[in-house]
Phi, psi and omega in degrees: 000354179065047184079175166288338187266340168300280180315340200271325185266030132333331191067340165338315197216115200299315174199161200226137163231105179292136192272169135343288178284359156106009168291178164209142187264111189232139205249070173326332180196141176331314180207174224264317191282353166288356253240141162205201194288290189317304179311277181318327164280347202287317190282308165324326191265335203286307157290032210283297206311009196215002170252203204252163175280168176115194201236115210313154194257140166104188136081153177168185175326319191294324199222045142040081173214097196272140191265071179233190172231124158267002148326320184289294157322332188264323183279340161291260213334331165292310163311322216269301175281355195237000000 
């Protein structure tokens, strides 16, 4: 994912933390009631490259779960920076 300093310019995430253990703790919004649809794509794409493919089972607006293939998402991004 190219780090904490990668992740933080994504715009994605309100705060980025390096774990200890080489994890990383991402905070999508100040507080929970800030959390919507917009946020939830912000973070989705951000994360594309590292979750696994195919088209999430479930999920919509209701349970802040975007209904993408991130393949998709990760080759729009890859186009985009590259």
């Amino acid at each position: 994912m190219g780090g904490a300093d990668a992740l933080r310019a994504t715009g994605a995430f309100h705060d980025v933390v390096h774990l200890a253990r080489g994890g990383y703790l991402l905070q999508a919004t100040e507080a929970l009631a800030g959390y919507r649809m917009p946020q939830a794509h912000r973070v989705f794409h951000a994360l594309a490259p590292a979750l696994p493919r195919g088209m999430p089972i479930g999920g919509g607006e209701k349970e802040m779960i975007v209904l993408e293939d991130p393949a998709d998402a990760a080759s729009c991004r890859s186009q985009v920076s590259g």
